[in-house]
DRENVO-902194 format. One record per residue: residue in three letters; x, y, z of N, C-alpha, C in turn. Coordinates in steps of 0.001 Angstrom, whole numbers, padded with zeros to 6 digits, always signed. Layout:
<sites>
ALAXYZXYZXYZ...
</sites>
This chain:
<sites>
UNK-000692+001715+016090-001249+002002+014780-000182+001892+013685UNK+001068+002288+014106+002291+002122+013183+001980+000750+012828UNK+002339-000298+013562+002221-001914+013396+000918-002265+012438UNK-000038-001873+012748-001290-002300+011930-001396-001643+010910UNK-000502-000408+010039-000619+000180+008947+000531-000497+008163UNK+001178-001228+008677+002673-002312+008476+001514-003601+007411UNK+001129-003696+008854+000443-005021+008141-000468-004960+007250UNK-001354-003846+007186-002522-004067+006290-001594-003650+004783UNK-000998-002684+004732+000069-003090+003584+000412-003991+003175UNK+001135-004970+003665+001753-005772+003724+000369-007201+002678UNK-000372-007079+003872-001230-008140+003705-001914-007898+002187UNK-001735-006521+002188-003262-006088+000918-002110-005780-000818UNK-000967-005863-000631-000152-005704-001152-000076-007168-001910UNK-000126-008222-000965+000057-009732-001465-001330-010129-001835UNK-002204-009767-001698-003544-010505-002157-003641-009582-003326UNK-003429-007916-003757-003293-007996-004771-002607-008183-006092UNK-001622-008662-005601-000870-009261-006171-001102-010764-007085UNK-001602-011678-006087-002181-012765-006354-003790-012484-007307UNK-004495-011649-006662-005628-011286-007607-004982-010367-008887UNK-004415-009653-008957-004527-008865-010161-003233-010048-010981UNK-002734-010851-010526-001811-011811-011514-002614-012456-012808UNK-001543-012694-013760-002731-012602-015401-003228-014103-015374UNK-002856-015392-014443-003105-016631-014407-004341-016521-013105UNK-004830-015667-013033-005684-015735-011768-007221-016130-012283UNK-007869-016661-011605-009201-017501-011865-009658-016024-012492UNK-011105-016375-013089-011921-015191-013600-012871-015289-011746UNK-013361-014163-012372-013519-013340-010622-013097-012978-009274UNK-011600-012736-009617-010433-012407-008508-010775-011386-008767UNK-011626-010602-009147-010949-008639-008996-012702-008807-008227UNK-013515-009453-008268-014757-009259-007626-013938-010206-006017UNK-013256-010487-006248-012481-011025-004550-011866-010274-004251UNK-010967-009523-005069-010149-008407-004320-011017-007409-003952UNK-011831-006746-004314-012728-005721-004273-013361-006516-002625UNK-013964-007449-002383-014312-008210-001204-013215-007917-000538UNK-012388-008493-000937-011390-008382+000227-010893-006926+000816UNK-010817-006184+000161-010529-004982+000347-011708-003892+001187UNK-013283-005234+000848-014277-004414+001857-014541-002926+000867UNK-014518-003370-000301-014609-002225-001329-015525-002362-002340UNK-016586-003222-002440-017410-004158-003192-018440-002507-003905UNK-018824-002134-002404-019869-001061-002698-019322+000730-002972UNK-018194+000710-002559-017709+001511-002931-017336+001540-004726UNK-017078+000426-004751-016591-000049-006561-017689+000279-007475UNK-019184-000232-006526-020494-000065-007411-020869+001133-007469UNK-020665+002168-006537-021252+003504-006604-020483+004358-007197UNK-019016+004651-007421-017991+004962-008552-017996+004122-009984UNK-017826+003387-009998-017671+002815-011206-018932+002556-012020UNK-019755+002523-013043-020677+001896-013453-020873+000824-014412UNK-019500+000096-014011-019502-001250-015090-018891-001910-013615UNK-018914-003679-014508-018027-004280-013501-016242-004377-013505UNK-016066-004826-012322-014444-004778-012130-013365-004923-013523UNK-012548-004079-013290-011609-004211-014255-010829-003762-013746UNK-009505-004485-014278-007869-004089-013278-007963-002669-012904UNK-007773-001957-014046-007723-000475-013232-008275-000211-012715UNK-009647-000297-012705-010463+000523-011129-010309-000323-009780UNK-009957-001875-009892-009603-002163-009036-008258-001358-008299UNK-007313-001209-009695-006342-000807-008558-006206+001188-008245UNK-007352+001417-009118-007480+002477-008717-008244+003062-007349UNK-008719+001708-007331-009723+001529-006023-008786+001105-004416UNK-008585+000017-004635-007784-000029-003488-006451-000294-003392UNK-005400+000328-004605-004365+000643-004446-003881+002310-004424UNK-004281+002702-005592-004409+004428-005498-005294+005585-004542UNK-006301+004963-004444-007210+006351-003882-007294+006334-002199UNK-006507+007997-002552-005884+008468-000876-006884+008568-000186UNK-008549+008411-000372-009729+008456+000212-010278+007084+000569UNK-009689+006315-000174-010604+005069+000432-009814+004189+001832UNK-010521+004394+002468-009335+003948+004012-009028+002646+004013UNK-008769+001555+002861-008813+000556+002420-007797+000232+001674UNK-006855+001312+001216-006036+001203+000205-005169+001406+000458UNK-004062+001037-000549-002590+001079-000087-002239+002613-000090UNK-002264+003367-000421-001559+004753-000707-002748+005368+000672UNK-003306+004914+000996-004226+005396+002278-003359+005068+003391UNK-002880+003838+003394-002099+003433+004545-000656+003481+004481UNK-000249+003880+003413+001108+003917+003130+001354+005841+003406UNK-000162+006247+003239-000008+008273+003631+000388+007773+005606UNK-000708+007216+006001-000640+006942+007286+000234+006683+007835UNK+001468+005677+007296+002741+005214+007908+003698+006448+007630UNK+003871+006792+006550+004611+008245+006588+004798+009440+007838UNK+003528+009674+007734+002872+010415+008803+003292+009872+010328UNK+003047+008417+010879+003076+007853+012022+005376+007665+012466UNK+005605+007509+011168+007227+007457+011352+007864+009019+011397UNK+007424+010148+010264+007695+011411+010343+007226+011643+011870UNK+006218+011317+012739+006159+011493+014044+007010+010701+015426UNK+007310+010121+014790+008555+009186+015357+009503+010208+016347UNK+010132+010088+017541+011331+010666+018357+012343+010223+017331UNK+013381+011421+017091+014907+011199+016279+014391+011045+014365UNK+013234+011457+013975+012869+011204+012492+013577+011636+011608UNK+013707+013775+012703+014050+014158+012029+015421+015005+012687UNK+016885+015306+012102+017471+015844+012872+017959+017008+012059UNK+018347+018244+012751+018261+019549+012132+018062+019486+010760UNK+016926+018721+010283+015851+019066+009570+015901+017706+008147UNK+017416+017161+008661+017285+016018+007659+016736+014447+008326UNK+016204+013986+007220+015538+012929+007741+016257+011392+008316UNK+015880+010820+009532+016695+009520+009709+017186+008562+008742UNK+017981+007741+008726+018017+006715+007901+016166+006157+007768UNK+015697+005607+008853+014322+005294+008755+013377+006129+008126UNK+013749+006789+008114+012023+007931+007777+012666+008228+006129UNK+014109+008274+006158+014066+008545+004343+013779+007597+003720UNK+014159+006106+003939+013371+004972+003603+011888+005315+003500UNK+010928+005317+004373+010124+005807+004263+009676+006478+003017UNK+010308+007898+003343+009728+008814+002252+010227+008202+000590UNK+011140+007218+000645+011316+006447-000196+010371+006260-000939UNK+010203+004806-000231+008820+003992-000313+007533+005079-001084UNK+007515+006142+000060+005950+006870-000489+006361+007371-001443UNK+007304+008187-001824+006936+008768-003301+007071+007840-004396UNK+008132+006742-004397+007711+005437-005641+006405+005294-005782UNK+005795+005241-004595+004498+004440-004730+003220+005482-005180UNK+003511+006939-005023+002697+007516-005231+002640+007998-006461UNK+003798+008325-006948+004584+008681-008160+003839+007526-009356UNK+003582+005870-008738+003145+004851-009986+001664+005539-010657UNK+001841+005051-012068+000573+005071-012456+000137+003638-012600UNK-001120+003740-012554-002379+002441-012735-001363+001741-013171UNK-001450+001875-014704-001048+000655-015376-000174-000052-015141UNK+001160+000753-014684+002469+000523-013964+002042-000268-013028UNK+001476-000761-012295+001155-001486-011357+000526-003351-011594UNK+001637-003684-011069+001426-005479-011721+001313-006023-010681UNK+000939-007600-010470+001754-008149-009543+003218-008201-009324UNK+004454-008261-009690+005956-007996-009562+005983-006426-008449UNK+005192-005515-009411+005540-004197-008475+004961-004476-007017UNK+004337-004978-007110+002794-005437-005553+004001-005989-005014UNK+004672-006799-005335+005242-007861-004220+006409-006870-003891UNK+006997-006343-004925+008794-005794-004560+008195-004571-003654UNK+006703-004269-003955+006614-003043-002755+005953-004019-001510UNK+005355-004556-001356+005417-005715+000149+006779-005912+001018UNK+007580-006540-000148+009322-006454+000067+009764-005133+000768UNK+009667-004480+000131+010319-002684+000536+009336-002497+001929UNK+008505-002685+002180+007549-002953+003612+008385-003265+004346UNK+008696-004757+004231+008832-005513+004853+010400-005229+005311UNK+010794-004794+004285+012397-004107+005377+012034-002835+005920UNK+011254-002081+005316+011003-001130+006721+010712-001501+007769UNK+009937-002329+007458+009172-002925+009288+010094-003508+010190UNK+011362-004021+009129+012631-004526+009796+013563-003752+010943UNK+013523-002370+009729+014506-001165+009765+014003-000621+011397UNK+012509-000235+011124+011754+000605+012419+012158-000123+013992UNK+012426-001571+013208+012069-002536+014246+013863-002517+015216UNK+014605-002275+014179+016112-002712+014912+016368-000816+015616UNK+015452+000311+014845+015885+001481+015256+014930+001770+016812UNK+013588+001201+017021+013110+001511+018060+012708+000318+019043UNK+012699-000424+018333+012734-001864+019603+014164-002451+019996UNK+015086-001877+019751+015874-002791+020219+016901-002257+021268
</sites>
């Protein structure tokens, strides 16, 4: 589950990126919302159509929708803080403070703060964790 909360980050991080970018076709936020498998969730909260912020309030911010980044980015926290060696008399590994890194930047953003640039440099920051986890427990 660690691995698949890696990736759906990862993955959902770069598509919104590409959808919420300001050169993006008109009806990328009705694709991201698809893609995210968030179409009907969007319609029963929101009562207009898509617009950046509820998109990314939708499936980048909200710790309820099991679809979103700060959903799966609570999850990886959680799955590494459970990690053997996370934590040692009470301070955190090199890995897991990365970690807790990562989550409070990301939780800490507001909406607007959130572009494509931030989407990708936090994919990036993923993507060396997934590195980091990878040289501390696979190898």
């Amino acid at each position: 589950s660690l691995g698949r909360s890696v990736e759906r980050l990862m993955a959902l991080a770069s598509a919104l990126a590409s959808f919420l970018h300001p050169n993006a076709p008109e009806g990328a936020l009705d694709l991201a919302l698809e893609y995210g498998d968030s179409t009907i969730s969007h319609r029963r909260r929101y009562a207009f159509m898509a617009s950046r912020l509820s998109v990314i309030e939708l499936l980048a911010l909200d710790p309820l929708n099991p679809r979103s980044l700060i959903f799966h980015l609570d999850e990886l926290k959680a799955q590494v803080g459970a990690l053997p060696g996370a934590t040692e008399n009470g301070h955190p590994s090199e890995v897991y403070a990365q970690t807790l890194r990562i989550h409070t930047n990301f939780r800490t953003m507001k909406a607007e703060a959130i572009d494509t640039n931030s989407l990708l440099d936090f994919r990036a920051q993923i993507a060396t964790l997934s590195d980091a986890l990878g040289q501390a427990y696979m190898s």
